[in-house]
Backbone as CSV, one residue per row, in Angstrom:
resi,resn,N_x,N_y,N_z,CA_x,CA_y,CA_z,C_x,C_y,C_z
1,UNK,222.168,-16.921,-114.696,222.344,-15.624,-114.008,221.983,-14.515,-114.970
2,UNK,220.885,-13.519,-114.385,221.151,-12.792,-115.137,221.826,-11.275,-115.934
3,UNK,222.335,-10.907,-116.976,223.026,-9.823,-117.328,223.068,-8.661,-116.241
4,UNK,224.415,-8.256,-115.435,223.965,-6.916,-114.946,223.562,-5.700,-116.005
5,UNK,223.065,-4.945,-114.993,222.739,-3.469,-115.664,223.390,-2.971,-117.009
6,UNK,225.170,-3.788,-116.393,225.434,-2.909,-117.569,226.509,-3.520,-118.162
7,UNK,225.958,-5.003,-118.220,227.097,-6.176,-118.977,227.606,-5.511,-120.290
8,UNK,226.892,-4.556,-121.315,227.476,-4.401,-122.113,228.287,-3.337,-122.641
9,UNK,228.834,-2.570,-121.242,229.371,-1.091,-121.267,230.587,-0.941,-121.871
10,UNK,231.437,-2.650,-121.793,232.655,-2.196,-121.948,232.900,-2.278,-123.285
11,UNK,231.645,-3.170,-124.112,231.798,-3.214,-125.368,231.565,-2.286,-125.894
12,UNK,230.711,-1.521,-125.626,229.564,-0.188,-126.464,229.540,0.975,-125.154
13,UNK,229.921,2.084,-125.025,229.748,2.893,-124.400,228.373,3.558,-124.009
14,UNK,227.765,3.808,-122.775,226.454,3.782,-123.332,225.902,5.675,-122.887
15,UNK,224.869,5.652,-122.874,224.180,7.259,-122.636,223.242,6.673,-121.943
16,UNK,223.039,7.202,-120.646,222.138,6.749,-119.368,221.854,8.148,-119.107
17,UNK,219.540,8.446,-118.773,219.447,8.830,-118.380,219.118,8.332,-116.769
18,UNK,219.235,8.909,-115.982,218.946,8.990,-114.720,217.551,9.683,-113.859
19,UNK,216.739,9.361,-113.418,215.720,10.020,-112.877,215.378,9.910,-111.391
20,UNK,215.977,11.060,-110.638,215.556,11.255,-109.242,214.438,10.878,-108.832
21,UNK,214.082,10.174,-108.097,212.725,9.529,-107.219,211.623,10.557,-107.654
22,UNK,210.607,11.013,-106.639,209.317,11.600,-106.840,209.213,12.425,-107.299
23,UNK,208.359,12.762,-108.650,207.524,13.878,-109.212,208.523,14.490,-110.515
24,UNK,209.906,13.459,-110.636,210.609,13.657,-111.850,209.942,13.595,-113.343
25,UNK,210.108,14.083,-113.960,209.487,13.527,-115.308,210.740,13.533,-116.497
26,UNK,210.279,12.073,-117.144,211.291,11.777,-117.789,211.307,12.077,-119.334
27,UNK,211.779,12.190,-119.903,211.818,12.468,-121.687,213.764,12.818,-121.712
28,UNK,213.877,13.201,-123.269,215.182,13.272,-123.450,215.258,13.278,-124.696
29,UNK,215.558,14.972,-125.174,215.617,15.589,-126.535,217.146,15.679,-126.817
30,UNK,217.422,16.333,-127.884,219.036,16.237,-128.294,219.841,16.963,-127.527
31,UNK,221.082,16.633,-127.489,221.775,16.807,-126.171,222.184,18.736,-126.673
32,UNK,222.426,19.416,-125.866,222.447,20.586,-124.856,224.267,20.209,-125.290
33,UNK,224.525,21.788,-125.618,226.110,22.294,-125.635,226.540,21.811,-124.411
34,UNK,227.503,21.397,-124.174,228.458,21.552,-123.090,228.835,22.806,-122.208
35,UNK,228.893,23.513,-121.313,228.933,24.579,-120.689,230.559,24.221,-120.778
36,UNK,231.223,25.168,-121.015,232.824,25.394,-120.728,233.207,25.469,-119.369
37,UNK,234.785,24.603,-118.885,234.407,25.070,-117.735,234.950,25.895,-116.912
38,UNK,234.567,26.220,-116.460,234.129,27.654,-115.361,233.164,28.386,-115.140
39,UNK,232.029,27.873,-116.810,230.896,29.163,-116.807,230.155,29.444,-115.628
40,UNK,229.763,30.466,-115.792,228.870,30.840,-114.474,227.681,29.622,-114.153
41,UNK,226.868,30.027,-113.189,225.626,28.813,-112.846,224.821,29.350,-114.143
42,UNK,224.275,30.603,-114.288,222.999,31.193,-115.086,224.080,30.390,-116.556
43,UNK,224.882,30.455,-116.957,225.442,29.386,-118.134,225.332,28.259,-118.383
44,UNK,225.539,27.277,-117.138,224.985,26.008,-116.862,223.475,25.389,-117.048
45,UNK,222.691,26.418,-116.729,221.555,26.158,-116.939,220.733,26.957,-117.792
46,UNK,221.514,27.591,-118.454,221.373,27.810,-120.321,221.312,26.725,-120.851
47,UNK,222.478,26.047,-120.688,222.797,24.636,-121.355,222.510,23.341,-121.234
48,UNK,221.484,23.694,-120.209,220.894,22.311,-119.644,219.562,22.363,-120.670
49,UNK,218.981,21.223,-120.825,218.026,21.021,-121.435,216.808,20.766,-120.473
50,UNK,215.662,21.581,-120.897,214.000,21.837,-119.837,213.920,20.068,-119.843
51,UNK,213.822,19.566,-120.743,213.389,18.057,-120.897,214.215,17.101,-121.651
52,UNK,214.142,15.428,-121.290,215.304,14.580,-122.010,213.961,14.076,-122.278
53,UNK,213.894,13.874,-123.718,213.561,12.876,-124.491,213.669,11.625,-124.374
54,UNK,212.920,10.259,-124.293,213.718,9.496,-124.773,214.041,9.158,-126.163
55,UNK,215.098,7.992,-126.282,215.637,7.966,-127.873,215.167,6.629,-128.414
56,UNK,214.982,6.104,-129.557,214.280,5.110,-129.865,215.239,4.549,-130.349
57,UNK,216.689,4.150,-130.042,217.326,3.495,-130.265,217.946,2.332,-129.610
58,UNK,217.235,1.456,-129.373,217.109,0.480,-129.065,218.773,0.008,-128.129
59,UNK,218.337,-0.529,-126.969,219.857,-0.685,-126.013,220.199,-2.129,-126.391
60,UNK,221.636,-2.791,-126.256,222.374,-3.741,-126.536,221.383,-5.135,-125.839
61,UNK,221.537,-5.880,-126.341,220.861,-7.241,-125.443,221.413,-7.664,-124.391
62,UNK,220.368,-7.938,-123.661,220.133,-8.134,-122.027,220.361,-6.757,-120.984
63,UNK,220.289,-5.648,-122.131,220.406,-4.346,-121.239,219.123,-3.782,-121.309
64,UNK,218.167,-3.001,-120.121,217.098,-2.217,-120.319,217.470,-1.164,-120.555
65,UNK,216.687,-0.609,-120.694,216.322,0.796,-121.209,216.001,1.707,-120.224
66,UNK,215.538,1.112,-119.033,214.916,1.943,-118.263,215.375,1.062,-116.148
67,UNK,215.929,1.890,-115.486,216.591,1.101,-114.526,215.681,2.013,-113.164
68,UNK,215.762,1.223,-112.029,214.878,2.086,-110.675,216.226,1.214,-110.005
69,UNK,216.814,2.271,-108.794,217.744,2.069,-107.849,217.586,2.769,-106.752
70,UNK,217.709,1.494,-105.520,216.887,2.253,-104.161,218.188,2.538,-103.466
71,UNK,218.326,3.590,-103.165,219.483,4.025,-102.363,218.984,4.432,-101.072
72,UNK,220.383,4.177,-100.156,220.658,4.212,-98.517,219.864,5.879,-98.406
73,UNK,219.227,5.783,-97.393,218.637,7.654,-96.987,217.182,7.291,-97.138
74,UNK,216.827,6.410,-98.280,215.396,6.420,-98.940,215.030,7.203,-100.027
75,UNK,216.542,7.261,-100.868,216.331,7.828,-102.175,215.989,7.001,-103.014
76,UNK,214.964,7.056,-104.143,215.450,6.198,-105.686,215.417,7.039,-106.650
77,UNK,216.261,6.373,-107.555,216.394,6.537,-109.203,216.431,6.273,-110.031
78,UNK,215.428,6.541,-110.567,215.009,5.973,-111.903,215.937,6.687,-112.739
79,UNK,216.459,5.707,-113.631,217.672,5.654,-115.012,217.005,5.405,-116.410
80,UNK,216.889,5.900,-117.586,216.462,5.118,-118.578,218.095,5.689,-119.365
81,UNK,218.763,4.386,-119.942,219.385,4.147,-120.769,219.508,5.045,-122.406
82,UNK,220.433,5.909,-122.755,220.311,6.491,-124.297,221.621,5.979,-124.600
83,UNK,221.766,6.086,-126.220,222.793,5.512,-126.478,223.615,7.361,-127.823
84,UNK,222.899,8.017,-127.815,223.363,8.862,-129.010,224.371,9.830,-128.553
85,UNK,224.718,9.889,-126.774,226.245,10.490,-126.727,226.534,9.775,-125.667
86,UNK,227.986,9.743,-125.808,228.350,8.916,-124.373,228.524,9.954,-122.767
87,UNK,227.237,9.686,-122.421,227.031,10.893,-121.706,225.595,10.259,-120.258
88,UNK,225.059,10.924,-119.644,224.249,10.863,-118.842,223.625,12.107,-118.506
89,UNK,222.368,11.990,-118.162,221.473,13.187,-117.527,220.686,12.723,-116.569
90,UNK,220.559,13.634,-115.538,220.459,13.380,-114.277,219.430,14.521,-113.596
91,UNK,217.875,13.740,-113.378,216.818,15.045,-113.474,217.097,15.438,-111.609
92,UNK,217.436,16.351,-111.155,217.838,16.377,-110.274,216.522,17.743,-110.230
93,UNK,216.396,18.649,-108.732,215.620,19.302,-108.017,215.828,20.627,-108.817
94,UNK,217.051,20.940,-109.269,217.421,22.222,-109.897,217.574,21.887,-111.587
95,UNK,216.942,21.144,-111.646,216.750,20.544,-113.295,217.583,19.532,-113.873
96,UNK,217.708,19.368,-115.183,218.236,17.917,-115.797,219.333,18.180,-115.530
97,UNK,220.010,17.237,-115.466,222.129,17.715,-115.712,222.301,16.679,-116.510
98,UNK,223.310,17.084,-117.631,223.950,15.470,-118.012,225.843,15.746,-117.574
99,UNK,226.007,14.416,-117.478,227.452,14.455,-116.904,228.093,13.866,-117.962
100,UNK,229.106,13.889,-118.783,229.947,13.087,-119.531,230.464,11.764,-118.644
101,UNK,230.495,10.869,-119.574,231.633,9.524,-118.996,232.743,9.764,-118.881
102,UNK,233.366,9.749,-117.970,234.584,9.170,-117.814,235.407,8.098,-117.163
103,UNK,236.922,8.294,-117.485,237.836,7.014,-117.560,237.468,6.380,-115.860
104,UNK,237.054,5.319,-115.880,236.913,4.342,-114.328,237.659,3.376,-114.392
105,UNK,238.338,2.541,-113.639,238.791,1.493,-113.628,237.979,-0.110,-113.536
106,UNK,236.271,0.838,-113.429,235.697,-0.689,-113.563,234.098,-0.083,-113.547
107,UNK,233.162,-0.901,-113.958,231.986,-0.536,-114.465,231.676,0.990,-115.533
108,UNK,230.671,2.159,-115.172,230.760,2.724,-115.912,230.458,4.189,-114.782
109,UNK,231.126,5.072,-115.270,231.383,6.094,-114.277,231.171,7.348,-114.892
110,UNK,229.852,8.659,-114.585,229.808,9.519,-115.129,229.842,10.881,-114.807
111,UNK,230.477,11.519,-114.976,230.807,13.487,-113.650,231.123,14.115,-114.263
112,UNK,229.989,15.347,-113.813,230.349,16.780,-114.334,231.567,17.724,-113.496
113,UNK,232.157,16.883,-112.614,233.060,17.335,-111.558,232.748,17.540,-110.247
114,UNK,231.073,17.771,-110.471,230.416,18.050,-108.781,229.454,17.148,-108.650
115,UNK,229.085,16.449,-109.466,227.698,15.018,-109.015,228.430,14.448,-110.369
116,UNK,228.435,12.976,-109.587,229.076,11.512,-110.019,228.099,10.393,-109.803
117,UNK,227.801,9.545,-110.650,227.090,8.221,-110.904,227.817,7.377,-111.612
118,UNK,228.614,6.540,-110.243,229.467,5.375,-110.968,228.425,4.104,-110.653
119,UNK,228.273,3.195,-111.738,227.466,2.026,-111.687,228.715,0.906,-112.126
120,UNK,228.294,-0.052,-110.865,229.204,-1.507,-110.950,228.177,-2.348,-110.844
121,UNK,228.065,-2.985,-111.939,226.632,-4.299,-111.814,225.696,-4.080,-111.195
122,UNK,225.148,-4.345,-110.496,223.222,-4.150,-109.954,223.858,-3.169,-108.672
123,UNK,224.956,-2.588,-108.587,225.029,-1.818,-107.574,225.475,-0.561,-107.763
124,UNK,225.559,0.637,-107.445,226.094,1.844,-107.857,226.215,3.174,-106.843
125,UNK,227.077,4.286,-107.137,227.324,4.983,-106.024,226.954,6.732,-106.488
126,UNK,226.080,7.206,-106.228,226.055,8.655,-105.953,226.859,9.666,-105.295
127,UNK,227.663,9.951,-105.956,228.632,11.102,-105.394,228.114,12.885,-105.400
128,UNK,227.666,13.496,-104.798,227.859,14.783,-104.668,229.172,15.684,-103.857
129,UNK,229.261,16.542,-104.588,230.739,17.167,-103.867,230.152,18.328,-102.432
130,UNK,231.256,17.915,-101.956,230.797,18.489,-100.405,229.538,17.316,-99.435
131,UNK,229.431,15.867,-100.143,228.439,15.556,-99.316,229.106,13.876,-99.582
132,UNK,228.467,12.963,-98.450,229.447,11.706,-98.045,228.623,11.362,-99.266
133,UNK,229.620,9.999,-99.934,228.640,8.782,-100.885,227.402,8.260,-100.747
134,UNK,226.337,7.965,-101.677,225.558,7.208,-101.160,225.577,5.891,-102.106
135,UNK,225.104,5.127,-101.121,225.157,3.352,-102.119,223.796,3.314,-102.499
136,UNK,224.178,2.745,-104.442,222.588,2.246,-104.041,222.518,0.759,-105.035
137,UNK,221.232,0.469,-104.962,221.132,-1.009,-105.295,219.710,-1.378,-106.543
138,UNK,220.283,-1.801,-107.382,219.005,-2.015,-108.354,217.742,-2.787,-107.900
139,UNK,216.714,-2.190,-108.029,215.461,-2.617,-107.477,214.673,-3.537,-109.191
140,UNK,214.967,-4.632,-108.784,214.744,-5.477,-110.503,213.256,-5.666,-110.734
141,UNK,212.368,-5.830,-110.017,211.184,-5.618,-110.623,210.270,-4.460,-110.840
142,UNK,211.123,-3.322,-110.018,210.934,-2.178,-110.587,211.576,-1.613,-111.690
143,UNK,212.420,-2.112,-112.391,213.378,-1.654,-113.744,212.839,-2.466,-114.470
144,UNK,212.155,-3.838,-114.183,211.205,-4.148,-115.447,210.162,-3.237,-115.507
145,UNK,209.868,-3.042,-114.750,208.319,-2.124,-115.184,208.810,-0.624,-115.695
146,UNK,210.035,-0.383,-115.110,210.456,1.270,-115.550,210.782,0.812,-117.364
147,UNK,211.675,-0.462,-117.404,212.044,-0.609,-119.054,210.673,-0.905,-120.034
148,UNK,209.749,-1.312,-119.496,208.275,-1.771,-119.989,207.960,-0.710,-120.354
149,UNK,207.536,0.453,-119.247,207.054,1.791,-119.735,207.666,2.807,-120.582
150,UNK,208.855,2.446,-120.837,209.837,3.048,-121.835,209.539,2.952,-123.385
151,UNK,209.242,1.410,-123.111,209.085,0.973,-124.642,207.037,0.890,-124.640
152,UNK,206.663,1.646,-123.555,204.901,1.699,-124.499,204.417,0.516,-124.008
153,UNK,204.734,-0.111,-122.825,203.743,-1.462,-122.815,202.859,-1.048,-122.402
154,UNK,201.914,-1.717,-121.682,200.370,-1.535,-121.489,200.397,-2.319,-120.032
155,UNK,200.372,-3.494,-120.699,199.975,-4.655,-119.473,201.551,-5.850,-119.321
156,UNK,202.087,-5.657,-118.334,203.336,-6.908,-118.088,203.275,-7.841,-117.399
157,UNK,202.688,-9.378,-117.461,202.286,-10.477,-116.789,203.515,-11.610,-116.659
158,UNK,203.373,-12.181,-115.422,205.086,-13.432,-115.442,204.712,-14.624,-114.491
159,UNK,204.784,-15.511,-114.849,204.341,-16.983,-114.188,205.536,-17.676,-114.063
160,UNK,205.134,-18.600,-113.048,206.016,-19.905,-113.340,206.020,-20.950,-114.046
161,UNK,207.365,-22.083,-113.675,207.361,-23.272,-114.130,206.777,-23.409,-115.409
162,UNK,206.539,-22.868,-116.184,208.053,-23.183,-117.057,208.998,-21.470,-117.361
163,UNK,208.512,-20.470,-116.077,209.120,-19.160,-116.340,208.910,-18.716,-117.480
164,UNK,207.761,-17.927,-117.618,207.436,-16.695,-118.536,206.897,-15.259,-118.230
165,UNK,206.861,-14.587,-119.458,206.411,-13.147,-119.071,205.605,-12.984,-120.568
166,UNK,204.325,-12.140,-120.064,203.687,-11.427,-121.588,203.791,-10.328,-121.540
167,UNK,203.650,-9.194,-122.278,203.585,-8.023,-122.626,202.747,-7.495,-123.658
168,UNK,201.653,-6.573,-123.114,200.754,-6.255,-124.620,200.978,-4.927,-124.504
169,UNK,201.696,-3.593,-126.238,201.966,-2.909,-126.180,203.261,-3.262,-126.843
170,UNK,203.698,-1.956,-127.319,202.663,-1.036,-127.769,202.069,-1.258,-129.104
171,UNK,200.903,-0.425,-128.635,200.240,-0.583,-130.007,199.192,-1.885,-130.044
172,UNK,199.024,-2.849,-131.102,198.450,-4.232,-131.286,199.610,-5.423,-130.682
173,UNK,200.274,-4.604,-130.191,201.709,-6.186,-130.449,202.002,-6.702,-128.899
174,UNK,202.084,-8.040,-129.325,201.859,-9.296,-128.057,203.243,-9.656,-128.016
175,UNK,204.013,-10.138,-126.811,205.311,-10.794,-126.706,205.218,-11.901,-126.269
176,UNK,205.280,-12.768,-126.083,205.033,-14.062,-125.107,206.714,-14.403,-125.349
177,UNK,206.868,-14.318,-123.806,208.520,-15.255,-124.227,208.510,-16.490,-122.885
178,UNK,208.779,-17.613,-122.987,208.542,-18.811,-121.704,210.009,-19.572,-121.962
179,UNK,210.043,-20.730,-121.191,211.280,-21.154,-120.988,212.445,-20.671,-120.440
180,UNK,212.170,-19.872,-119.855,213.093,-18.545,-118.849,213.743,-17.750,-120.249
181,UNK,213.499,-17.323,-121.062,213.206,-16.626,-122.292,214.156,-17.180,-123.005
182,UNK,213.961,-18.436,-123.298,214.892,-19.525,-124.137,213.593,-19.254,-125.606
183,UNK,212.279,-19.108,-125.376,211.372,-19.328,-126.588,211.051,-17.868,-126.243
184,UNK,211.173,-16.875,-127.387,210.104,-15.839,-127.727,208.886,-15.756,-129.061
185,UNK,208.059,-15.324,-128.956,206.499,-15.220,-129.859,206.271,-14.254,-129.795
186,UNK,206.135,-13.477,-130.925,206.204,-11.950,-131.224,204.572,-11.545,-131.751
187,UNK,203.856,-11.271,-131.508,202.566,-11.085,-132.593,202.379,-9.544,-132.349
188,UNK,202.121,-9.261,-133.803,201.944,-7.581,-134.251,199.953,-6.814,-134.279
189,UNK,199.232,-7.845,-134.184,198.157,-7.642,-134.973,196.883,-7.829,-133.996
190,UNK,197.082,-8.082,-132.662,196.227,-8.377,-131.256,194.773,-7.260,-131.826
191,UNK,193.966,-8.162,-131.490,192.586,-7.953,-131.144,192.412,-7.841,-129.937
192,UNK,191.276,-6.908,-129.760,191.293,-6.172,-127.758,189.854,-6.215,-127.999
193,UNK,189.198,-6.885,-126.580,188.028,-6.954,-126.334,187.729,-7.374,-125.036
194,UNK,185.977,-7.051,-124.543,185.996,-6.987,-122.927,186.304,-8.713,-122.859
195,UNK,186.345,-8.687,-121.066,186.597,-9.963,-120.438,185.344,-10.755,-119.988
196,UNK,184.881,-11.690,-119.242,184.215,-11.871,-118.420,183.405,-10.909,-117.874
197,UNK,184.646,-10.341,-117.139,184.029,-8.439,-116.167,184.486,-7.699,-116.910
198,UNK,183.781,-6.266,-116.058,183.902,-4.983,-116.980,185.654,-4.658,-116.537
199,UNK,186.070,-4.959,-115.712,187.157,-4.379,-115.571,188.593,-5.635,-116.391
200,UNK,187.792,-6.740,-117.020,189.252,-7.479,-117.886,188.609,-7.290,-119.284
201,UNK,190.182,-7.322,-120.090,190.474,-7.261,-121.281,191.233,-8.283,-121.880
202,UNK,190.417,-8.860,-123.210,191.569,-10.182,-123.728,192.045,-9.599,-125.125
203,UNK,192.939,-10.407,-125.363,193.845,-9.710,-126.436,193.978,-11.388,-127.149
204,UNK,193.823,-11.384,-128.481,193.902,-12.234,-129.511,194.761,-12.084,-130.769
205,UNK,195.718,-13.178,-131.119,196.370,-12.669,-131.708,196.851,-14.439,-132.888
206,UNK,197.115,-14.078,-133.908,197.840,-15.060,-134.529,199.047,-14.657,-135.757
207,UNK,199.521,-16.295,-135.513,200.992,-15.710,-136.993,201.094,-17.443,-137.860
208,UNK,200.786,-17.739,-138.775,200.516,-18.807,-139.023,199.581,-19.727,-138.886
209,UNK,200.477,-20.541,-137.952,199.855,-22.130,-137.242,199.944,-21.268,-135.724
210,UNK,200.328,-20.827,-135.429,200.100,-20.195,-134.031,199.383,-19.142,-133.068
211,UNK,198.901,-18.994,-132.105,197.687,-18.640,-131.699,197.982,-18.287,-130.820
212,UNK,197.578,-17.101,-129.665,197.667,-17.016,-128.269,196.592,-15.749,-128.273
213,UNK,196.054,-16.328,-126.589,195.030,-15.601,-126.225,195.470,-14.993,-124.927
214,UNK,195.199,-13.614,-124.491,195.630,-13.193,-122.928,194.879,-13.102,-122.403
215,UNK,194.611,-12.959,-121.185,193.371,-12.263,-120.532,193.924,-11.758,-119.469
216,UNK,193.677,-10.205,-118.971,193.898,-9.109,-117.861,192.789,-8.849,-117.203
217,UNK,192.687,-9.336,-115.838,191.786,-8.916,-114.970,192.219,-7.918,-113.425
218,UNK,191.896,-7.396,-113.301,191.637,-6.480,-111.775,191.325,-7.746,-110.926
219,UNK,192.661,-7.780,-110.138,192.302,-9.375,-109.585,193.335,-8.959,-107.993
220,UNK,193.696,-9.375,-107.257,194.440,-9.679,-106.225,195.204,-10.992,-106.800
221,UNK,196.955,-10.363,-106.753,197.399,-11.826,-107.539,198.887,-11.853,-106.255
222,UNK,199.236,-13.247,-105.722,200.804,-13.452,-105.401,201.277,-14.353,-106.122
223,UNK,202.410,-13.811,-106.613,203.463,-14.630,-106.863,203.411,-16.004,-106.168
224,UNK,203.735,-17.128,-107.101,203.344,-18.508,-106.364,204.908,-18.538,-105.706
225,UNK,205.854,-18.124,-106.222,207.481,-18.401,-105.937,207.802,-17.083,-104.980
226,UNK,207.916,-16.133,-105.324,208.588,-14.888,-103.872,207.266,-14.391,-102.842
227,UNK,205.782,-14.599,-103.287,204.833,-14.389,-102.713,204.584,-12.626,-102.729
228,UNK,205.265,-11.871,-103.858,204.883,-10.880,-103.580,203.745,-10.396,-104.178
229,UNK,202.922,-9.365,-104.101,201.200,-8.746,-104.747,201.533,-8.372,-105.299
230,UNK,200.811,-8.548,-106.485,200.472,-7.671,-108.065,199.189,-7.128,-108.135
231,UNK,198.395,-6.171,-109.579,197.095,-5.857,-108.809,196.384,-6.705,-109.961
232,UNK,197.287,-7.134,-110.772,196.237,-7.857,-111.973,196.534,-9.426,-112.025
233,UNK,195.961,-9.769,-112.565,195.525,-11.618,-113.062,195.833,-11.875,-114.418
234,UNK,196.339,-12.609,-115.013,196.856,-12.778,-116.320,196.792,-14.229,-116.977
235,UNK,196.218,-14.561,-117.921,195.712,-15.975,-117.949,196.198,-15.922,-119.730
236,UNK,197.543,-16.478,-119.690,197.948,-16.944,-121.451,197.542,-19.221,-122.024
237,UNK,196.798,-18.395,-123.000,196.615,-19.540,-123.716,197.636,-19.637,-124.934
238,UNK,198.441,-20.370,-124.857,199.210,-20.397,-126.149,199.619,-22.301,-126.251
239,UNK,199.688,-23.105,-127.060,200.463,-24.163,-127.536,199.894,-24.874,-126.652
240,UNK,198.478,-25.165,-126.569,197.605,-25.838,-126.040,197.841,-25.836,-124.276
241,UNK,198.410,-25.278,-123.575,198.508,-24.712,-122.787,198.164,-23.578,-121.903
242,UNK,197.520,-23.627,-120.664,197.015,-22.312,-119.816,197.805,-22.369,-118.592
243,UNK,198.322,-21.088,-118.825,199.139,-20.310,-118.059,198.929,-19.436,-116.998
244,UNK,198.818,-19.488,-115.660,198.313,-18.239,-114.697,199.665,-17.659,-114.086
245,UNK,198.999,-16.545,-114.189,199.957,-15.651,-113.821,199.772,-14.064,-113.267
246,UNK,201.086,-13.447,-112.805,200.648,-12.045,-111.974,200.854,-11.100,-112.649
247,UNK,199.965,-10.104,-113.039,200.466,-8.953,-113.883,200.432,-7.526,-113.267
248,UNK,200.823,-6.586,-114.143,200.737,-5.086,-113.585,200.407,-4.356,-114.660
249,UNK,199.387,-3.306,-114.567,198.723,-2.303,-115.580,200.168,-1.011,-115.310
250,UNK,200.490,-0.925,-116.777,201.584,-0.080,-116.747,200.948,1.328,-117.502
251,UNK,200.962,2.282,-116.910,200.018,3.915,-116.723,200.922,4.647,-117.769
């Protein structure tokens, strides 16, 4: 099974940003005074910060960095994870907000007194004041690709039997992890060159005795197991073994 969202909250407190569905843009610089409370609105948004940075401090294991949650109405939100206050920001229509954590009786719960984001495992609830709850629900192969683009990937490919995923990005560096990520292969030093066609790229890489080759094509790909479309083709050679698989060009 794997880790919810936020298996590791109760150990480590965490800093979650949050990102409202369409045309949000995400970043997340150092956190913004606290507004006292009562201040006026024009105070509030003194103290809000134009943009969140993200932070390069790496989130607890089996937690992303970066979360998409489709909520009831036909809202989503994209979340990326910070860890440097125990706090949240929330890019909302009238700009960022961050909300402090506070005390919940279960998962992790964050309010500025008038908008609330309590998260309980892959599920979570949007509170605005003056307006009913909304539920919403982690969308998981969209929070891989939101945590992918967080950390700079490029290209994210995943096959079956024997369950793996590659990742090239950032930078020269290759991930190969298989065995439902019982084995990971890290390579720093990938060579990039055309494919076959003008539109694939293979990536070459070694560390020792070990070797792996990728290849990314502009392909029409389904999933052999849920049958869903990807737009790329992904072909890993590693440990005398060829691997097909479905990938996605991450922008």
């Amino acid at each position: 099974m794997r880790p919810s969202a936020f298996a590791a909250t109760a150990a480590s407190p965490l800093l979650v940003t949050l990102f409202a569905v369409t045309g949000c843009q995400r970043g997340e610089d150092a956190p913004p005074a606290t507004p006292a409370p009562g201040a006026s609105a024009a105070q509030q948004r003194a103290a809000a910060p134009a943009a969140i940075e993200p932070t390069d401090l790496p989130p607890p294991e089996g937690v992303l960095r970066a979360y998409v949650w489709d909520c009831d109405g036909g809202l989503t939100l994209r979340m990326t994870n910070l860890y440097r206050e125990d706090a949240i920001a929330l890019e909302m229509h009238e700009g960022a907000r961050r909300l402090p954590r506070v005390a919940s009786a279960s998962g992790a719960k964050y309010s500025d007194g008038s908008l609330t984001f309590w998260i309980r495992g892959d599920s979570a609830i949007l509170e605005r004041q003056g307006a009913a709850p909304v539920d919403c629900r982690e969308s998981r192969q969209a929070s891989l690709l939101a945590d992918a683009r967080a950390r700079g990937v490029r290209y994210r490919g995943h096959g079956n039997e024997p369950g793996w995923t590659v990742e090239i990005g950032p930078g020269a560096r290759v991930e190969f992890v298989t065995g439902y990520g019982a084995d990971r292969h890290v390579f720093d030093a990938a060579t990039e060159s055309g494919g076959e066609t003008a539109d694939a790229r293979v990536f070459r890489a070694g560390r020792g005795d070990q070797g792996i080759e990728v290849s990314v094509s502009t392909a029409a790909c389904a999933d052999d197991m849920s049958g869903e479309q990807f737009g790329q083709l992904v072909i890993v050679e590693f440990g005398g073994r060829t691997l097909r698989g479905c990938g996605t060009a991450i922008p």
